[in-house]
DSSP file (Angstrom, degrees, kcal/mol; ACC not computed):
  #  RESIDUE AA STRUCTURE BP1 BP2  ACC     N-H-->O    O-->H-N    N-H-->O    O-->H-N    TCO  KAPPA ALPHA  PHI   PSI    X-CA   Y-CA   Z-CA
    1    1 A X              0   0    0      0, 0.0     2,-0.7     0, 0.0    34,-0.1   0.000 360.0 360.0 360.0 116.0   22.6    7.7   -7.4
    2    2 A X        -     0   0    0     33,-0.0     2,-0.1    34,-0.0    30,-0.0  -0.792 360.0-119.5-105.0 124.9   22.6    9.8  -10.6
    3    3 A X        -     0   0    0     -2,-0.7     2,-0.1    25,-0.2    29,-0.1  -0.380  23.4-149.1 -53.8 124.3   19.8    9.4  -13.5
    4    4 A X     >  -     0   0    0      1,-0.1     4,-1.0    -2,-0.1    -1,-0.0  -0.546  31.4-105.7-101.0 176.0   21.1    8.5  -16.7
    5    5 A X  H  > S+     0   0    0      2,-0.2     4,-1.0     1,-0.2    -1,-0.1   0.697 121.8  57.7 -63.9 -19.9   19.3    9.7  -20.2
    6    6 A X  H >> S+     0   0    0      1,-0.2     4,-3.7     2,-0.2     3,-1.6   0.959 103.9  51.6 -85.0 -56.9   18.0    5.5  -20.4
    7    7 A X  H 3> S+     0   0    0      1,-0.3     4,-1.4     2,-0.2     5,-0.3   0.838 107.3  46.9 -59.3 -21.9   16.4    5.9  -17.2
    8    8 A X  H 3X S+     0   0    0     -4,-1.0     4,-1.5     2,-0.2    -1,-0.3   0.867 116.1  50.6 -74.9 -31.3   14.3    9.2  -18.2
    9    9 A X  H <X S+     0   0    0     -3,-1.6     4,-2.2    -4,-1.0    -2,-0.2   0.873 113.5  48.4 -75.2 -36.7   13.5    7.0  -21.5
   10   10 A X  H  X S+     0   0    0     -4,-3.7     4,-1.5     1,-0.2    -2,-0.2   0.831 107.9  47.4 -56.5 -49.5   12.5    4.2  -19.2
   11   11 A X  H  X S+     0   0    0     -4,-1.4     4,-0.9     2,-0.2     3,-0.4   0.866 109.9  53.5 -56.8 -62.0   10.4    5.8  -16.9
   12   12 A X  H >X S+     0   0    0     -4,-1.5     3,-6.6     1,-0.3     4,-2.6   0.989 109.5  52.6 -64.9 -50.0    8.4    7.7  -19.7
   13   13 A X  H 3< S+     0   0    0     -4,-2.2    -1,-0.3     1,-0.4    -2,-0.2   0.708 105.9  48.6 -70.1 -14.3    7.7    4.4  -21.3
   14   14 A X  H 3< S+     0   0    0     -4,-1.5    -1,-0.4    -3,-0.4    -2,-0.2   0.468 116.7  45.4 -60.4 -12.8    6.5    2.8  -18.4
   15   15 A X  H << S-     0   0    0     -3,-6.6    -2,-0.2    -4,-0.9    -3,-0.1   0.621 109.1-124.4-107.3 -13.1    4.3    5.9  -18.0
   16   16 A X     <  +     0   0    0     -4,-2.6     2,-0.3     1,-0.3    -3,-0.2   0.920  64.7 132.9  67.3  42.5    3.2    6.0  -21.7
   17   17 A X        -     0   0    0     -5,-0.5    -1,-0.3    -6,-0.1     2,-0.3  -0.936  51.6-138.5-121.7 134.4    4.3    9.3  -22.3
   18   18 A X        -     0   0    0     -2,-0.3     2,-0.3    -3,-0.1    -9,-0.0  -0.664  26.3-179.2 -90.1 156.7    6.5   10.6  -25.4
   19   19 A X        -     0   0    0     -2,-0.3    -2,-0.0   -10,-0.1    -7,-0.0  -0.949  20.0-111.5-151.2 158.6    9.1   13.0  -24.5
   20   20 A X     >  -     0   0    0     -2,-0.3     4,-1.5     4,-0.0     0, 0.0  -0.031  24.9-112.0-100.9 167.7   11.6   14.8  -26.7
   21   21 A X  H >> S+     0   0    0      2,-0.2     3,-0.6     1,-0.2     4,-0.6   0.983 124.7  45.5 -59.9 -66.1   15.3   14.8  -27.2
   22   22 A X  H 3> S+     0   0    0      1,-0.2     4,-0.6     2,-0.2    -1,-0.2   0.835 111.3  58.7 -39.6 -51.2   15.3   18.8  -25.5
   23   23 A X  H 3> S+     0   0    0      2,-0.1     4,-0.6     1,-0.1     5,-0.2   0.911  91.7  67.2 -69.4 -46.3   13.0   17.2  -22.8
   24   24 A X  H XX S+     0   0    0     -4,-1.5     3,-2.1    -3,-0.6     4,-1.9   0.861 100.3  50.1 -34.8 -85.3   15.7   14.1  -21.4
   25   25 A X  H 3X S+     0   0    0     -4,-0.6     4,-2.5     1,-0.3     5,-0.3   0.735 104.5  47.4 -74.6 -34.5   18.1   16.4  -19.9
   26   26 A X  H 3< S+     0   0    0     -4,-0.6     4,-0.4     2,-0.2    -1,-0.3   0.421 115.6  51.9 -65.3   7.5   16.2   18.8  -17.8
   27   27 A X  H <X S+     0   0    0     -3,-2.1     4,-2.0    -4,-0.6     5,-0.3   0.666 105.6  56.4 -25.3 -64.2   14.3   15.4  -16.2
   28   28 A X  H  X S+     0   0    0     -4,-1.9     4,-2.5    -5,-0.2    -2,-0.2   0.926 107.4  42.4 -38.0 -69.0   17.3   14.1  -15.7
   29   29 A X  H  X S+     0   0    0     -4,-2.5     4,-3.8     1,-0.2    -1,-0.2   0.902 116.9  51.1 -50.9 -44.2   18.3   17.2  -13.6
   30   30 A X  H  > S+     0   0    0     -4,-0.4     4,-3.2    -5,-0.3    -2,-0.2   0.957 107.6  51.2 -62.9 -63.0   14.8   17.1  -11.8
   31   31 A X  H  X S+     0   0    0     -4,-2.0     4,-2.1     2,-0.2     5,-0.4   0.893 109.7  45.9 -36.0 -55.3   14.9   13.5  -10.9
   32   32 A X  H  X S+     0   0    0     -4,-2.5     4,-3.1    -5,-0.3     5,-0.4   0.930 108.5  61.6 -80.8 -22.1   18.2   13.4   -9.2
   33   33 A X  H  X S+     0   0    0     -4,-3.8     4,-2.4     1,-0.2    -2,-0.2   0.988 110.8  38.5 -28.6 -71.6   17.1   16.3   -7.7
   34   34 A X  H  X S+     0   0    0     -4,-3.2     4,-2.0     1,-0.2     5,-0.3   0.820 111.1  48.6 -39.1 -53.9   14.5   14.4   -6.3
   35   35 A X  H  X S+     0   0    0     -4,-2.1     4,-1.7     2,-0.2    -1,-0.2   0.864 109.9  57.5 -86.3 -29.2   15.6   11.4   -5.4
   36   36 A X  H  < S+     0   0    0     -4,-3.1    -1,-0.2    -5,-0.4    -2,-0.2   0.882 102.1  51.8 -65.1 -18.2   18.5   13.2   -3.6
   37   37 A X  H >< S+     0   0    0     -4,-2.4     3,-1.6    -5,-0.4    -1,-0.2   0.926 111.3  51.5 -76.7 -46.9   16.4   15.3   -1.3
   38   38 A X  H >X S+     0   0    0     -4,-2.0     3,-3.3     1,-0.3     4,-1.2   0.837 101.2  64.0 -71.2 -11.4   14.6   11.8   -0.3
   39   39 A X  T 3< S+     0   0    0     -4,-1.7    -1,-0.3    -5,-0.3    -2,-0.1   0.549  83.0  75.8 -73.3  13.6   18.2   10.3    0.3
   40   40 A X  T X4 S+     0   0    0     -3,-1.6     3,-0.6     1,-0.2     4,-0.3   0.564  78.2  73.3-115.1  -4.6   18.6   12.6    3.0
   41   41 A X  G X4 S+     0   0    0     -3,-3.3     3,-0.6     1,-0.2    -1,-0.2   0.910  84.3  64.6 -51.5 -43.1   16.3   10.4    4.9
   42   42 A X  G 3< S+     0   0    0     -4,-1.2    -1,-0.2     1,-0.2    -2,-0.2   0.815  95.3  68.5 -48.0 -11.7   19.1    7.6    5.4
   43   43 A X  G <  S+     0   0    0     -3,-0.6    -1,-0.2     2,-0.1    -2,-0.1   1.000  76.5  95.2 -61.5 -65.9   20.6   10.2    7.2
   44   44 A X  S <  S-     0   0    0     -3,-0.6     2,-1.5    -4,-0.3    -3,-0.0   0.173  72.1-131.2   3.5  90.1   18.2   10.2    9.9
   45   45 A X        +     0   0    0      1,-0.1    -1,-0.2     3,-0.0    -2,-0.1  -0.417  33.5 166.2 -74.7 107.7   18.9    8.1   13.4
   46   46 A X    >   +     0   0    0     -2,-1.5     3,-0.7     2,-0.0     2,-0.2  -0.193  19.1 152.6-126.9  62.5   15.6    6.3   13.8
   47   47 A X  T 3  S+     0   0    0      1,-0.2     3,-0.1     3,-0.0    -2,-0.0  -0.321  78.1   1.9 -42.2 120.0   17.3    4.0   16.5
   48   48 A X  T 3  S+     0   0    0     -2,-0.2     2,-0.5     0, 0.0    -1,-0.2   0.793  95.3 134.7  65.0  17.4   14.6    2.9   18.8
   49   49 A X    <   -     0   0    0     -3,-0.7     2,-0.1     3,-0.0     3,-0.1  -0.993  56.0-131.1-112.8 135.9   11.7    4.8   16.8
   50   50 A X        -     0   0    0     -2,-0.5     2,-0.1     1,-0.1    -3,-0.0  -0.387  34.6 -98.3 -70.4 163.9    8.7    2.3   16.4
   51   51 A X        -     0   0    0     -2,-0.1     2,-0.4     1,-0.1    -1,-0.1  -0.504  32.0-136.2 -81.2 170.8    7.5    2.2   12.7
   52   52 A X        +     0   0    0     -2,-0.1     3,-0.1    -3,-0.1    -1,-0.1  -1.000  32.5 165.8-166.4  85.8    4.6    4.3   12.1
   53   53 A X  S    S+     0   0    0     -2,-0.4     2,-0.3     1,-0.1    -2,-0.1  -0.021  78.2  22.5-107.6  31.7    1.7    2.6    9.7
   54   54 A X        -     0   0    0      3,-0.0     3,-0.1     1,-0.0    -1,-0.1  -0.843  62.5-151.1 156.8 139.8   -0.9    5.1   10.6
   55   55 A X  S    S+     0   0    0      1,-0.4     2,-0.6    -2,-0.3    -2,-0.0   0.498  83.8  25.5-101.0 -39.5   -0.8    9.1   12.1
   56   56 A X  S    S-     0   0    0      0, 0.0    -1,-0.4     0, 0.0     2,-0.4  -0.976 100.6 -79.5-134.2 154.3   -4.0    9.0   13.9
   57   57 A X        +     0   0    0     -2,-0.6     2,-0.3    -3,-0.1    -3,-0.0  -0.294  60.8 152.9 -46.8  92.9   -6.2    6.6   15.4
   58   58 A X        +     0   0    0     -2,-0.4     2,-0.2     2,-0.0     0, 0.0  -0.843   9.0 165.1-118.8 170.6   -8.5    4.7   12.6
   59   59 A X        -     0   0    0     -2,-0.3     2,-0.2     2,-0.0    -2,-0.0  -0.922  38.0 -96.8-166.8 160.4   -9.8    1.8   12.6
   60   60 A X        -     0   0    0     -2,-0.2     2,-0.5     1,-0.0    -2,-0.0  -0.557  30.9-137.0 -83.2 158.2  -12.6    0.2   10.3
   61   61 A X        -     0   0    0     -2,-0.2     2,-0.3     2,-0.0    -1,-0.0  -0.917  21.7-171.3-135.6 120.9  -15.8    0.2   11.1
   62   62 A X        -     0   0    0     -2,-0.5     2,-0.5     3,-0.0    -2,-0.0  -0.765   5.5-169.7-116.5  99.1  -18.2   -2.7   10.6
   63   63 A X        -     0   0    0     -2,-0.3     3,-0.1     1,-0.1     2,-0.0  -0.906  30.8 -88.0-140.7-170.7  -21.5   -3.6   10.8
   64   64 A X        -     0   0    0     -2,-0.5     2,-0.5     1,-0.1    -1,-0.1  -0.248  38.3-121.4 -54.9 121.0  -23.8   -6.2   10.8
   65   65 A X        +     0   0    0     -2,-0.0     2,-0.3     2,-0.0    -1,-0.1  -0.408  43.7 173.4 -72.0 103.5  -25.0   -7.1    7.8
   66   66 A X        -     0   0    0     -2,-0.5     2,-0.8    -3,-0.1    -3,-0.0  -0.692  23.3-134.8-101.5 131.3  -29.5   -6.5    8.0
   67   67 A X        -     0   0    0     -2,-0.3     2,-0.2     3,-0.0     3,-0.1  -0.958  18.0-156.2-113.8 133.3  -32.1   -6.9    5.3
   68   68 A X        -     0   0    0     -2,-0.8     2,-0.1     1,-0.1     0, 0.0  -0.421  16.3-108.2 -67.7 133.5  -34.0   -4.7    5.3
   69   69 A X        -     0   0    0     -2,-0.2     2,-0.3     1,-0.0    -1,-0.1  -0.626  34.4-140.4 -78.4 148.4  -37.9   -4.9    3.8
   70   70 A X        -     0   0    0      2,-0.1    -1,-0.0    -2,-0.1    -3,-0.0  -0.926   7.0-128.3 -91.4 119.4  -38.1   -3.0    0.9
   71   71 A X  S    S+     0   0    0     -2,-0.3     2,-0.7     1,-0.1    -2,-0.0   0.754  89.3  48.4 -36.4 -19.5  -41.4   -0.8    0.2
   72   72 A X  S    S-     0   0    0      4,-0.0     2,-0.4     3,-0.0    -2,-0.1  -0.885  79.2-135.5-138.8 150.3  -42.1   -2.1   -3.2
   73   73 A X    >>  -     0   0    0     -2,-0.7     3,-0.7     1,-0.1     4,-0.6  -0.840  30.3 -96.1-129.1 150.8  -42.2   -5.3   -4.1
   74   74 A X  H 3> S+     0   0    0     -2,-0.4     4,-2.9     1,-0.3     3,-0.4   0.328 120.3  53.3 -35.4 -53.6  -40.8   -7.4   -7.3
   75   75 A X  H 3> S+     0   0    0      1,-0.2     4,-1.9     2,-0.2    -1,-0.3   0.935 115.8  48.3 -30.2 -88.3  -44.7   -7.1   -9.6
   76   76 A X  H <4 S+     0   0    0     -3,-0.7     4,-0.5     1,-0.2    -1,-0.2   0.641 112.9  38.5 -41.1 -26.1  -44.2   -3.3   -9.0
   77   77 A X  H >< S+     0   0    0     -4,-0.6     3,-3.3    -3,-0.4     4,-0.5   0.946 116.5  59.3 -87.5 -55.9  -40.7   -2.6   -9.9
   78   78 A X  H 3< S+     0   0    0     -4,-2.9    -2,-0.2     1,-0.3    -3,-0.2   0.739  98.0  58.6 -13.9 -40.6  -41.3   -5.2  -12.9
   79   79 A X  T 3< S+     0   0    0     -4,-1.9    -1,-0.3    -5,-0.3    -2,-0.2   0.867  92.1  66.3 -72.9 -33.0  -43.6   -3.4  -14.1
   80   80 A X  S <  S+     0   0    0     -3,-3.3    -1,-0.2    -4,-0.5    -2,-0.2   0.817  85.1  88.7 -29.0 -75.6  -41.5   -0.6  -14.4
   81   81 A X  S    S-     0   0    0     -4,-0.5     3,-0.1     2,-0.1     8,-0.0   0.446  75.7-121.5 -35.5 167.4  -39.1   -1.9  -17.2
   82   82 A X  S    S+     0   0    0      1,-0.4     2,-0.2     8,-0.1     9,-0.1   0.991  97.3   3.4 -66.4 -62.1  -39.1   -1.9  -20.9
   83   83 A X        -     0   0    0      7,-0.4     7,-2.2     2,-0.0    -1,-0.4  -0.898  66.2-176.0-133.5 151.0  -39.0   -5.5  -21.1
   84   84 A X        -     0   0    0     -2,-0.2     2,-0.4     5,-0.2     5,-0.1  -0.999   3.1-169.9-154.2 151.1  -39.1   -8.7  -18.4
   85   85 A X  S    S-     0   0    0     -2,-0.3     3,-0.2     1,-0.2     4,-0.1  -0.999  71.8 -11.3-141.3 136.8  -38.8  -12.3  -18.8
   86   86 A X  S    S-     0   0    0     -2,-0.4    -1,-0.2     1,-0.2     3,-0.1   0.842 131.3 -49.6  42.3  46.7  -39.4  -15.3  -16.1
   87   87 A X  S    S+     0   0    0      1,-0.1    -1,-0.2    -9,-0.0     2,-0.1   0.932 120.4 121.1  66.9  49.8  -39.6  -12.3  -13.0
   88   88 A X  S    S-     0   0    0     -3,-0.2     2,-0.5   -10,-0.1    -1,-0.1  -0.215  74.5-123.7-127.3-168.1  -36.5  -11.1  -14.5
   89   89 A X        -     0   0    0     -2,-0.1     2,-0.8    -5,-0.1    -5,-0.2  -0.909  32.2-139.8-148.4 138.8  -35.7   -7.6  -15.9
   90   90 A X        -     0   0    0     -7,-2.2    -7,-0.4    -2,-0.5    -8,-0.1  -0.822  24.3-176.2 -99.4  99.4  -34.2   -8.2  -20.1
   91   91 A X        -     0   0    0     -2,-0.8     2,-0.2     1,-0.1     3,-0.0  -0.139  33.6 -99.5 -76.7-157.5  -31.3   -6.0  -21.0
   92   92 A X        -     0   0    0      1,-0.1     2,-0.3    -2,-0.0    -1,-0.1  -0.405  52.3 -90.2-107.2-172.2  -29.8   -5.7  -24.0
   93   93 A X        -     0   0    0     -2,-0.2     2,-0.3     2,-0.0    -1,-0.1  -0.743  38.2-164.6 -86.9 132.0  -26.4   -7.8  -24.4
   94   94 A X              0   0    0     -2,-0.3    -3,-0.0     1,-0.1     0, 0.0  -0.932 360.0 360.0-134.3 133.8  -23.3   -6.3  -23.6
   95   95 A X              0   0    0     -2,-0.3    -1,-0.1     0, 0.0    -2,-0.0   0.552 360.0 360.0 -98.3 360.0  -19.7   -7.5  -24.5
């Protein structure tokens, strides 16, 4: 597969990047570089290799969901605030 000058154009404008006339062709070169060095995976018999989602052993870990008492209770923290309305805490508006 070789990179044409449209694909270098494409690619920046999907990235939202300007790039110069002088800039296209060395990208160009750098890109098929790239992608030819990954093509040398297809080479690669991986007959009989299971696929591979993971390198080591995770797994998530989970737990049961608690409440917990809190030390201080809704009057005290209230109190705290600038302003509070119907055992509420009053910001300001934000769009």
């Amino acid at each position: 597969m070789s990179i044409t000058k449209e694909d270098v154009q494409h690619l920046a404008k999907l990235s939202s990047i300007s790039i110069s006339e002088e800039q296209i062709e060395p990208l160009m070169k750098d890109l098929d570089s790239i992608v030819n060095y990954f093509s040398q995976l297809d080479e690669l018999d991986t007959d009989g290799v299971e696929p591979t989602y993971q390198c080591f052993e995770m797994q998530n870990v989970w737990r049961d969901d608690e409440i917990e008492e809190f030390e201080a209770n809704r009057e005290d923290l209230l109190a705290l605030t600038v302003e509070s309305e119907d055992n509420q805490i009053k910001v300001p508006k934000v769009l």
